[in-house]
C-alpha positions in Angstrom: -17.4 -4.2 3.6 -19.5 -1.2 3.4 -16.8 1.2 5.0 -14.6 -0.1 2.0 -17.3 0.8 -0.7 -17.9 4.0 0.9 -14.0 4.7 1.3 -13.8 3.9 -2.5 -16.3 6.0 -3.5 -15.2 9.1 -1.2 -11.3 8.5 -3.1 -13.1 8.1 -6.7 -14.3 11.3 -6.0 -11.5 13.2 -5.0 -9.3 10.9 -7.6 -11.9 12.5 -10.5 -11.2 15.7 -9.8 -7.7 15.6 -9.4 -7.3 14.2 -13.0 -9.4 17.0 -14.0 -7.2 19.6 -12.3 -4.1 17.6 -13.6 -2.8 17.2 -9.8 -3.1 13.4 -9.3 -0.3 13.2 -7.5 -0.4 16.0 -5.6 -3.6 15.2 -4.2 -2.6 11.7 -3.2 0.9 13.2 -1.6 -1.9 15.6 1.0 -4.2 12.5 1.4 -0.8 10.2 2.4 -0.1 13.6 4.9 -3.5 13.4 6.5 -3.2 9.7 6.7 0.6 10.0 8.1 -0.8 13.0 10.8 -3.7 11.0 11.9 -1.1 8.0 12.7 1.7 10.0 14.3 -1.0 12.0 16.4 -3.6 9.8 18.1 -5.3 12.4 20.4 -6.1 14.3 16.9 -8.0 11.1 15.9 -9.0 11.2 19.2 -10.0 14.4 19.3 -12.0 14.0 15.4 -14.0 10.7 17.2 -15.1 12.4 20.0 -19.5 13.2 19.7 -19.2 16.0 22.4 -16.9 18.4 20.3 -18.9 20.1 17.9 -18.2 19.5 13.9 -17.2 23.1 13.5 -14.8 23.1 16.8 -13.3 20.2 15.0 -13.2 21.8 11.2 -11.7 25.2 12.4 -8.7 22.4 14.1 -8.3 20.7 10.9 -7.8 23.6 9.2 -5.5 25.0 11.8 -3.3 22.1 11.6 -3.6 21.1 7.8 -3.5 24.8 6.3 -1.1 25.5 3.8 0.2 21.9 4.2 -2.7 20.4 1.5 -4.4 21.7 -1.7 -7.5 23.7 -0.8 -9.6 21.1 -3.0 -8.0 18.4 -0.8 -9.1 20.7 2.3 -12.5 20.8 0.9 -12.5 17.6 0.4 -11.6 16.6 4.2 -13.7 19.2 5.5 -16.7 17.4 3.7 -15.4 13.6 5.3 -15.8 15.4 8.7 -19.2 17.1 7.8 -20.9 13.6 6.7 -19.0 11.8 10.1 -16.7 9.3 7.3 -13.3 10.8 9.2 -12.3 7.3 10.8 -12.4 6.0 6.6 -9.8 8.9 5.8 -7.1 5.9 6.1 -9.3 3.6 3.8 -9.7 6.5 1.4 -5.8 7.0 1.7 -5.3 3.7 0.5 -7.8 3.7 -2.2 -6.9 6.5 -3.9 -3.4 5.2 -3.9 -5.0 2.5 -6.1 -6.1 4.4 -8.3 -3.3 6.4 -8.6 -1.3 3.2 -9.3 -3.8 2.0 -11.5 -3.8 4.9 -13.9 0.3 5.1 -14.0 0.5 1.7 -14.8 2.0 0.7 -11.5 2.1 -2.0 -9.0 3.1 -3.3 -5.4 5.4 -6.2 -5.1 6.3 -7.6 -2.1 9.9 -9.4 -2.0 11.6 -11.4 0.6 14.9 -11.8 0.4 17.3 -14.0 2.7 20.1 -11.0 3.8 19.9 -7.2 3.1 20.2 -6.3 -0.3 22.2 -2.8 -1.5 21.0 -0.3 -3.3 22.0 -1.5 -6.7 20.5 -4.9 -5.8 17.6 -3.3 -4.6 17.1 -1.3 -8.0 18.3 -4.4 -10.6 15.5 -6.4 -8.6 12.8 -3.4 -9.4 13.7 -3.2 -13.6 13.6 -6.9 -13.9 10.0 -7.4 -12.1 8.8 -4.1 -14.5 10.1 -6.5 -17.0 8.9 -9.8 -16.2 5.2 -8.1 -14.9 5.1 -5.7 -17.7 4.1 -2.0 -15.6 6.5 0.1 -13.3 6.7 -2.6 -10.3 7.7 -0.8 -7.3 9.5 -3.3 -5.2 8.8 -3.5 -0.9 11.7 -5.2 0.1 12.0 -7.6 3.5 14.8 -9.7 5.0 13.4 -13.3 6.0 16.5 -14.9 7.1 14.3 -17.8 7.1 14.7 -18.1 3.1 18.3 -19.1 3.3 19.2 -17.8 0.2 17.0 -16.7 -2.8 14.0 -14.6 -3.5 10.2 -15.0 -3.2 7.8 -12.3 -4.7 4.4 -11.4 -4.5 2.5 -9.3 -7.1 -1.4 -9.2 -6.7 -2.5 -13.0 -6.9 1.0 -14.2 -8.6 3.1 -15.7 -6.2 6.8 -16.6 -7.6 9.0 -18.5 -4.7 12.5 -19.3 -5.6 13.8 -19.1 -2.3 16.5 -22.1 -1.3 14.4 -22.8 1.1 11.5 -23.6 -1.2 14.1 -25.5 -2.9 15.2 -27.9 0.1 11.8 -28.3 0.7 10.8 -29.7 -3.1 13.9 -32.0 -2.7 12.8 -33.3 0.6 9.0 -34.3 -0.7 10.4 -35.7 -4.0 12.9 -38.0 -2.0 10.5 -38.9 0.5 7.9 -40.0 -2.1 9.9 -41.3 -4.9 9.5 -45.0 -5.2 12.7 -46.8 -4.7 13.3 -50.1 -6.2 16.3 -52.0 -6.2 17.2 -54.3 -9.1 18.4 -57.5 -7.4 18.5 -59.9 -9.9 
């Protein structure tokens, strides 16, 4: 729990002044780079974890391979992570300042399941009417779970919505198998 505090309080930072520069987005698009780098690259996380290379040997790579391709607050900003040894939280910080980000726009996550592939009108009808229902931009991530037989299920924070057929076949099957059935024989 402590990496996730101190991951927090790293992104509040770098969220803060952002919003003062008027480059929110911005910054979270370089933070979503570094995070995207440090994935696609492993010997550069590698290479960041490793107590024999010297701090400055590793900030003189970082800004070698980063330069031009983030904001120089962001830079700053990453160069500081590395100084105080907080680089393995960059993907943490990443995902917290994304929160944020959301936050402030008025946006959330929803995770849908849906039985087949949907197009992309389906895909975008599916969006507007949980912004509707939920009340804030909801920015749908879509998965098939042939599973569901038909239907959709839909998960937004601690709301859970499942009207999958599945679901359905399942509520029919405990009602029948518990309903009391009496016959008249009179």
């Amino acid at each position: 729990m402590r990496g996730d505090s101190i991951a927090r309080n790293y992104a509040e930072a770098l969220f803060d002044l952002a919003e003062r520069e008027g480059r929110l987005e911005e910054y979270g698009g370089a933070l979503d780079t570094v995070e995207e780098l440090l994935d696609e690259v492993p010997d550069l996380a590698l290479f960041l974890d490793t107590p024999r290379i010297q701090v400055e040997k590793k900030r003189t790579v970082l800004e070698e391979t980063l330069g031009g391709r983030v904001p120089a607050h962001v830079m700053n900003f990453l160069l500081l992570v590395l100084d105080r040894h907080r680089h393995r939280l960059l993907g943490s910080m990443a995902r917290e300042y994304r929160a944020l980000l959301d936050l402030k726009l008025g946006r959330t996550h929803v995770e849908v399941a849906v039985a087949r592939s949907l197009d992309e009108g389906e895909a975008e009808h599916i969006g507007s009417e949980l912004s509707r229902i939920l009340g804030v931009e909801a920015i749908p991530h879509v998965r098939v779970r042939p599973e569901l037989i038909g239907g959709i299920t839909f998960k937004s924070g601690d709301t859970i919505f499942d009207g999958s057929v599945r679901r359905r076949l399942q509520r029919m099957r405990h009602e029948l198998l518990t309903t009391d059935v009496s016959t008249d024989q009179g």
